[in-house]
Structure formats: structure tokens, C-alpha cells
N, C-alpha and C positions, 0 to 999 in steps of 0.2 A: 504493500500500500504506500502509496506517494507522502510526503509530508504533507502538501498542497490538501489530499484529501483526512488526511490526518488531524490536521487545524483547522480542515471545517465541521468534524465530525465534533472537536472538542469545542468549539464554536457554539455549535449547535448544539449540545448537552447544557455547555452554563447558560444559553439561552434558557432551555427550558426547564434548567434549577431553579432560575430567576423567575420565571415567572409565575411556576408552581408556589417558589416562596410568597410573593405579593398577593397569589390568591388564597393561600391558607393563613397570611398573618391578617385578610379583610373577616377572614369567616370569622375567625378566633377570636378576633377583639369583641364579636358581639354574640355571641353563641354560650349565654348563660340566662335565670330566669332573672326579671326584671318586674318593678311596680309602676303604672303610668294612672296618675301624673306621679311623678318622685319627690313631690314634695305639696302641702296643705298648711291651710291656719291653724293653730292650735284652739281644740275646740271646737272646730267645724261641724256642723251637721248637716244630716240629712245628705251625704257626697256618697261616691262610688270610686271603687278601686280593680285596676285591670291588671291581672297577672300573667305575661307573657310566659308562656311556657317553650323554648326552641327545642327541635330535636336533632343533638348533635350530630347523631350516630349519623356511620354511611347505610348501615345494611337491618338495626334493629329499630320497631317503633317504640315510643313512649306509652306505656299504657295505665300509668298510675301518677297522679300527681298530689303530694301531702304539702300543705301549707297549715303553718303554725304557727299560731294569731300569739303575741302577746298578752299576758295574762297580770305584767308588776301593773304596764300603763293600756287596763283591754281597751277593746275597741266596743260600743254599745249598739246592741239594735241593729247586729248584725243580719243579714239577708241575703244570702247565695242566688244568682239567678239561674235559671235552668240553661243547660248546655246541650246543645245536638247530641245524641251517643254516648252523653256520662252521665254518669249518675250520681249526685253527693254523699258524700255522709257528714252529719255537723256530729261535731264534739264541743258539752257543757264542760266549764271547771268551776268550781266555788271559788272564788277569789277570796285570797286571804284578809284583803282590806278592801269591803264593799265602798261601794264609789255613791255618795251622795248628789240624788241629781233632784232638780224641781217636780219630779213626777213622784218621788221616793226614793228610797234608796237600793241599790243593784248590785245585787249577792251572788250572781253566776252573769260569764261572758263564754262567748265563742273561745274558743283555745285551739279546732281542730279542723280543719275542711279537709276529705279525701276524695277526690275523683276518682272511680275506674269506671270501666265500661267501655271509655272512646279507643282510640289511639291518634297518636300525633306520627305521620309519616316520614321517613328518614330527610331532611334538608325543608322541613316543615316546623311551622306554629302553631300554638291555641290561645287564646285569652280568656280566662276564668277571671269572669265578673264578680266583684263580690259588695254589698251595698254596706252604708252605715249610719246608725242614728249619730252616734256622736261620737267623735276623735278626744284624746286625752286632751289636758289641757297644762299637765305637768313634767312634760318632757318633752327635750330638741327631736326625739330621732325614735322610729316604730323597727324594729327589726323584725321581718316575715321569712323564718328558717322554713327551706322546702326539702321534700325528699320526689326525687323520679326515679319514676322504677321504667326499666325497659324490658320488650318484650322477653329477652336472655334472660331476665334476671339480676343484669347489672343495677346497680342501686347509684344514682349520682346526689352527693349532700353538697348543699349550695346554703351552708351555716354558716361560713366565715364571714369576718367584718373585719374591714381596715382599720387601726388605729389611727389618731389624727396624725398626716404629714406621712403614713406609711400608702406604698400601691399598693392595689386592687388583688388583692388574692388571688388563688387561683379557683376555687369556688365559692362564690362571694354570694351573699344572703342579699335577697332585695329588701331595701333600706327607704323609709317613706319620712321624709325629713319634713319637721312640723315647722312652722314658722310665726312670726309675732303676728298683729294684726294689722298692723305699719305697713311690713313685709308684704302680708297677702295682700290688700290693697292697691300697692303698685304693681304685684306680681297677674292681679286681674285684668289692671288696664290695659297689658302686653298679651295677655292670655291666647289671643287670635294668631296674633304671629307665631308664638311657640307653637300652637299646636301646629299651625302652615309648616314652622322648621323641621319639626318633628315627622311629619306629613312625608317629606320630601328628602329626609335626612336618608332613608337604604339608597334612593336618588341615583343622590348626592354623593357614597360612596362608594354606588357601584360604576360612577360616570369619573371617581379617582381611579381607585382599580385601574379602569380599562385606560384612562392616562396614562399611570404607571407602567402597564403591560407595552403600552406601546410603545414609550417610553424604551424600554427594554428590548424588544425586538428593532427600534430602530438603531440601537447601539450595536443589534446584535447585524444587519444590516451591512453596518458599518464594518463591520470586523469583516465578514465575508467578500464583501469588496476588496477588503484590502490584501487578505489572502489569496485570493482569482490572481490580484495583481503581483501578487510574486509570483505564484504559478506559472504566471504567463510570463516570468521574465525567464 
């Protein structure tokens, strides 16, 4: 075999490491469960919360999804809405320090929601709706531990939480950050655009991606050009 077709062989290989990499480091960065919106007034009522479930796998589905509500700061007047193909189960806990509210006072919360029934298809999503009377009003931040089960058997925990100033784990808990009433306030006024940016945000990085891809095959372009041209000399 020539050098000529030697250096385009190897040419051609870091092309398509390159570009394998930039398409597995776009999947990776978003391919865990998440809560939309990520953040509320503390104390809000009467809101809803949607739980992105992705399914990472190449070859197995999702067929179980546990979420586990907070119980120091619950959440009140919780409300599951029905999903195509699943089926819930709620789980009651007695809360250790009933929560005094204007109707009386509330001595069990939600602690537990499980789906089975559906499936979530390999390179697929779900969002499990989940409604509420009223969000705590004594704390920054709701942490919602989930467990997925896949059709295998594998179990993925998505418990962890970052401490401040540390990154994102590597199975990270969806995290519902409360905020002052200041905060919520301006954060409504903008409301429309977020959701637009949000809207448009897989967009947005599947139209970098294919930048970067190209990006890459046009360097890769490059090389082969310039190898032909020794060839030829």
C-alpha cells in the first residue's frame, strides 16, 4: 500500500473519531432526567411540574420511572395527571412536622410516584406531569431523587446533587430551585421568551452539532487535498 493511500486512510479514520466525538459529547450533555420549569416562587400555588424522563440506552426501553417527592420541605395537594400506557402509583408518608396551612393543618404528603406500564423507546422521551397545591415556602432548592428501570433490568439513580461551585455529576437529581417573590416577579415578565428559548434550545444544538461536524470534515477536506498533492508529486 502507497503512503499516499496510507495518509488518506488515516485521514479518514481521525475524521470520523472527530466526528463520532462531537456527536456523542451533544447527546451526553443532555441525556439525564430533568424538572421544567427549574425553578418557582417560594410558596406558589396551584403550578404544575414536568418531568423529562430521556432514554439513554441504544438497544433497551425505559419501563419504570420512580420519583421521590420531598418529605423535610413536601410539596401539598399533590395531583398526578394521567399518562398514555402508564399507570401511577402515589405513595402517602406522615410527615414528621405537619405543615400548618389556612385550611388546617397537613399531617401526610406525597413522598412517592411510580410509573410502569409504558415504555420510553431507545433515543426517546416522556414527561410525567405532576400538579400542586402549594410549594414550601422554607427553603432555596426541592431535590426530586428518581430511579429508571430498563427493560434489562439495569437500574439508572439520578440522586446526586452538586455542591455549590462543584460540576454536575454524573447522575444528577432534578433540582427545582425556589425563589423570592422579587425574583418570581421579574422572572414572569420574561416568562414568554424563556419558554421561546427553551422551545428552540435541541434547535439550537443540533444546528451547532452539524456546525461542528462540518467544521470537521472541512479540515478533514483539507488534509486530503493536500495529501493527493504529494501523491501527485
Amino acid at each position: 500500500m502507497s503512503r499516499a493511500h496510507t495518509a488518506l486512510r488515516r485521514a479518514g479514520l481521525g475524521t470520523a473519531l472527530a466526528v463520532t466525538a462531537v456527536l456523542t459529547a451533544a447527546g451526553v450533555a443532555s441525556a439525564h432526567v430533568t424538572v421544567h420549569p427549574d425553578s418557582y416562587a417560594k410558596g406558589a400555588t396551584d403550578g404544575a411540574l414536568s418531568f423529562r424522563v430521556p432514554d439513554e440506552s441504544d438497544t433497551t426501553s425505559t419501563t419504570k420511572v420512580q420519583l421521590f417527592l420531598p418529605t423535610d420541605h413536601p410539596l401539598l395537594g399533590v395531583l398526578v395527571s394521567p399518562h398514555d400506557g402508564w399507570t401511577a402509583e402515589v405513595t402517602d408518608t406522615k410527615l414528621k412536622k405537619p405543615v400548618r396551612t389556612d385550611d388546617g393543618t397537613i399531617t401526610d404528603a406525597v413522598s412517592e410516584i411510580t410509573w410502569t406500564g409504558g415504555r420510553i423507546a431507545p433515543g426517546h422521551y416522556e414527561d410525567f406531569d405532576v400538579a400542586f397545591g402549594q410549594l414550601p415556602d422554607d427553603t432555596a432548592q426541592l431535590t426530586f431523587k428518581t430511579l429508571q428501570t430498563y427493560s434489562d433490568g439495569k437500574v439508572v439513580r439520578w440522586i446526586e446533587v452538586a455542591g455549590s461551585g462543584d460540576e454536575e455529576p454524573e447522575n444528577p437529581a432534578p433540582v427545582l430551585k425556589l425563589t423570592s417573590a422579587t425574583t418570581s416577579r421579574t422572572a414572569a415578565k420574561t416568562s414568554a421568551a424563556a419558554t421561546k428559548a427553551a422551545a428552540s434550545d435541541s434547535t439550537a444544538r443540533g444546528l451547532g452539532v452539524a456546525g461542528l461536524v462540518v467544521g470537521v470534515l472541512g479540515l478533514a477536506a483539507g488534509a486530503f487535498a493536500v495529501v493527493r498533492s504529494r501523491a501527485a508529486k
